[in-house]
N, C-alpha and C positions, 0 to 999 in steps of 0.2 A: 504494500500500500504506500503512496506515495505521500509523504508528506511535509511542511512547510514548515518550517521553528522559526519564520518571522516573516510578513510581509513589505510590499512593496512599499504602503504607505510607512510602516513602520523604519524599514530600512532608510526613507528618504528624510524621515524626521531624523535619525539619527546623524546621517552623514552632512545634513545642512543642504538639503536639497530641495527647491522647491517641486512642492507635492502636486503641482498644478501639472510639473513640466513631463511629460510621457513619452520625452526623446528615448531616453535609456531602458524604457521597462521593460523589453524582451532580457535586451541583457539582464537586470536586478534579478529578474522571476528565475533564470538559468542558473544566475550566482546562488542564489536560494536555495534551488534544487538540489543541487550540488553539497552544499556546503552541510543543507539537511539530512542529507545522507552518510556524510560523511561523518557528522554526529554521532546520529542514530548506531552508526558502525561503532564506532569509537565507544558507547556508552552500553552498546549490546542489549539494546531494548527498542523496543518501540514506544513514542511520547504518546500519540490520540489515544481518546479513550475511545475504546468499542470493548466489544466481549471475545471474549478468547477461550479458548480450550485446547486446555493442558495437559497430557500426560505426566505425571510429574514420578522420579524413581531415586531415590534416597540412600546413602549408605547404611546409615542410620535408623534407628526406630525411634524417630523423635516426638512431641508431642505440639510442636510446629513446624510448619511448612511456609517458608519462601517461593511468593510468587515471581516467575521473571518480569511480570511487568507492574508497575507502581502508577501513581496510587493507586490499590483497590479500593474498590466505589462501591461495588454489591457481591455478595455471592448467588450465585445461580443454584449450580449442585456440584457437589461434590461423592464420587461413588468411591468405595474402597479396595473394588475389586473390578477384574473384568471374564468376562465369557466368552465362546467362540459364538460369532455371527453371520459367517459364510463360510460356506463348502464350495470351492471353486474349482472347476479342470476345464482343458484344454482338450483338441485334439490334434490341434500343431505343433509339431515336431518338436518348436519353444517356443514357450509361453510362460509370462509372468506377469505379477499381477500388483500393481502399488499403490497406497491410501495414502491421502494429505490430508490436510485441511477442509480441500473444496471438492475432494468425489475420489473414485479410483480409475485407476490408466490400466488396461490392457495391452500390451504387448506381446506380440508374434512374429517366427519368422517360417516362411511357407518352405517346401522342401528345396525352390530354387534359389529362397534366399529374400527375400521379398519381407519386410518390415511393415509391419502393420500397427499402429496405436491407434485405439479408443477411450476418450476421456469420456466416463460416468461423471455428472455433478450430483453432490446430495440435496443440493435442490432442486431438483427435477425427478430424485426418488426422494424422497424423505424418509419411508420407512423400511426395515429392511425386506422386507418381501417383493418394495417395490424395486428395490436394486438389485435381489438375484431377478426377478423378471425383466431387467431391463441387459443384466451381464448373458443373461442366456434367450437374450435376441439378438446378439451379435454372432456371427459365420464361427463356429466354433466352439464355444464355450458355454459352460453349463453352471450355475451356480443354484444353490439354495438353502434354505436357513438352517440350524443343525436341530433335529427333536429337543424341546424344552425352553429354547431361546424364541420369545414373543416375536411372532413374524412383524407383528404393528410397533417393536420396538425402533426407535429413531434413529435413522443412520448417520446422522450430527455423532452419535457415540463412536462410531467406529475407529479403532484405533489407527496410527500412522503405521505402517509397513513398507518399505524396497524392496521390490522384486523379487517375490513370492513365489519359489515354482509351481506352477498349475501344469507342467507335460510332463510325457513319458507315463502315464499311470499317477502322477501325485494331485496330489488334492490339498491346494491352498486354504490354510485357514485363517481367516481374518477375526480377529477379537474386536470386541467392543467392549466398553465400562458397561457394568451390569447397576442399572438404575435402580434394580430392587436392594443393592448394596448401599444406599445412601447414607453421609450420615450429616450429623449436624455440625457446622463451622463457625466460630468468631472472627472477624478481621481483628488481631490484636494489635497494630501497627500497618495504616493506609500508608502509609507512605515510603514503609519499606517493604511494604507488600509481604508482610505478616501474616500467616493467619493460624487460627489453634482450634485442635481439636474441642466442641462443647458437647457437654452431657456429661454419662458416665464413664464412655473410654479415657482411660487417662493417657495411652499412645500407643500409635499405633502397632499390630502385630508385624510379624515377621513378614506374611501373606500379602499385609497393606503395601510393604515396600516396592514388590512387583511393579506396579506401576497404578498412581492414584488420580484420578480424573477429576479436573476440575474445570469449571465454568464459571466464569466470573468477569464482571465488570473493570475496570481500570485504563489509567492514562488522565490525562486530562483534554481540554478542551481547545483547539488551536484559535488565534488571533484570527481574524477573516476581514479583508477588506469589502471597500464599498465599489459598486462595481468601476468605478473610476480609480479608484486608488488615491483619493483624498480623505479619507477618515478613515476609523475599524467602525465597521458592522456589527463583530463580535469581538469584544476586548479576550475571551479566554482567558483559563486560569494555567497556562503555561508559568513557569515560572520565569521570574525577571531576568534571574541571569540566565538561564538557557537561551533565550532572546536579544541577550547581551551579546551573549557569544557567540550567536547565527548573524548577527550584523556586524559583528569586526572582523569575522571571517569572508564574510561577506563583501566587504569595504574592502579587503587586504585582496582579495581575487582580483577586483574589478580594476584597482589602484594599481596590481601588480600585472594584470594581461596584455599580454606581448602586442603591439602594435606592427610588428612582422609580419607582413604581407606572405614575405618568402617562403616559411611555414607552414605545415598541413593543417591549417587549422581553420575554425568556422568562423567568419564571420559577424558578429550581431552589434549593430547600432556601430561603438565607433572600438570595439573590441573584438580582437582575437581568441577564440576561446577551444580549449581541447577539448575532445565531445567525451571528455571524463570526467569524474571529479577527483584524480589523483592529487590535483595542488589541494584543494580543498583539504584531502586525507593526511599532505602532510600537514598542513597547517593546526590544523585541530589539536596536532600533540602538541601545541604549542599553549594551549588553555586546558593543560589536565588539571590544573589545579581548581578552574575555574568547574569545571564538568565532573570531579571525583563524587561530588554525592549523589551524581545522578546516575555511575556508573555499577550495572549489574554485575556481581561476584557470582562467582560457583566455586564458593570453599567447601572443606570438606562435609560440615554439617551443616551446608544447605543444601539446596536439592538439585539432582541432575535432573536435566527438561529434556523432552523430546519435543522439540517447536514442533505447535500446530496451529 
């Protein structure tokens, strides 16, 4: 997802620029871009807030859990456990089968060699019945739900997997967090993205470490200009210095890009720009001290992520 840690109006308030003037703003929006990312990289999180789900797998059997993204804002659900949710195969020669975030990929290669991919979304199946009928109405492949796992259960659960063999005789099996596992959570710390086991568990088993599902709110809300770029629209609860630090990075790109024609480089307004955000990337290490609280840790007794 793409996203912005400061705009154009805000940029041009910073650098002493009048906000009226619209010479530069392809450039500002690219410096942005850029430099937004390179952040994001640097800090190993992502800032908006939307909801997220997380497999989350721990070395520990602790009685908190470290979210990778901050603040959290709600909890959705969290399960403690997961179950298998699809029986998959193939009858091409190779075949394998991968879950993300946004659905699963099929892939094949036919006896002459021939590469085939199909992307499932799970919005377009939602539950899992509807995604083994939609995996085996594809040339090939046969999928369906395993006895005992609710076929009306929501395939938002399914868990992340790479390349999963379905040929030769094998049968991929895809897990999902088991919804009837649920338990109850406290955010104990939004903004380190805290949160602790509530009720009577006092922490979790050995079983829970496997891999524990959560669904949850976090980030916050970005700055948004008006459609001209003379005021915010939406001021956002980003914080001040991360916005500090996307306009001096910002300013140092545009102040520093090459006016070299000679160059392979793009073009925009009265700048030269590489179609990367490498300066950006270096630049950044140049404000760690500015960025260290916003920066996600994976020590040992926090929790390892499998991003979804």
């Amino acid at each position: 997802m793409s996203v912005e840690l400061t705009t154009i109006y805000l940029y041009k308030t910073f650098a002493g620029i009048d906000t009226a003037d619209a010479t530069s703003d392809v450039a500002i929006a690219q410096g942005i871009q850029h430099t937004s990312s390179a952040i994001e990289a640097y800090c190993r999180r992502e800032f908006t807030q939307q909801d997220y789900r997380r497999f989350i797998y721990t070395r520990s059997q602790p009685t908190q859990l470290f979210l990778p993204n901050a603040p959290v804002t709600a909890m959705r659900i969290a399960s403690l456990s997961r179950r298998n949710a699809l029986h998959v195969g193939s009858t091409h020669p190779t075949a394998t089968i991968s879950a993300t975030s946004d659905g699963v990929s099929l892939f094949s290669l036919s006896a002459e060699g021939g590469a085939t991919s199909t992307d499932i979304s799970f919005s377009a199946q939602p539950t899992l019945a509807d995604m083994a009928t939609a995996i085996s109405a594809v040339s090939g492949w046969e999928a369906s739900v395993p006895r005992g796992t609710p076929t009306t259960d929501s395939s938002l659960f399914v868990a992340p997997v790479n390349g999963s063999r379905a040929d030769g005789g094998l049968t991929a099996t895809i897990e999902a967090a088991d919804p009837t596992d649920a338990t109850s959570f406290r955010i104990l710390d939004s903004e380190a993205g805290m949160i602790e086991l509530a009720g009577n568990q006092l922490a979790f088993t050995s079983g829970d470490i496997d891999g524990i599902f959560a669904w949850y709110e976090a980030g916050y809300t970005m700055p948004t200009d008006n459609e001209a770029h003379t005021a915010l629209s939406v001021q956002g609860s980003l914080p001040d210095a991360v916005r500090l630090v996307a306009n001096r990075i910002t300013k140092a790109l545009l102040d520093g890009a090459s006016h070299d024609s000679s160059m392979t480089k793009e073009r925009i307004a009265d700048y030269w720009w590489e179609n990367d955000s490498g300066s950006a990337t270096k630049l950044v290490h140049s404000f760690a001290a500015e960025l260290a609280p916003f920066v996600h840790h994976d020590i040992a007794e926090r929790s390892l992520y499998e991003s979804f």
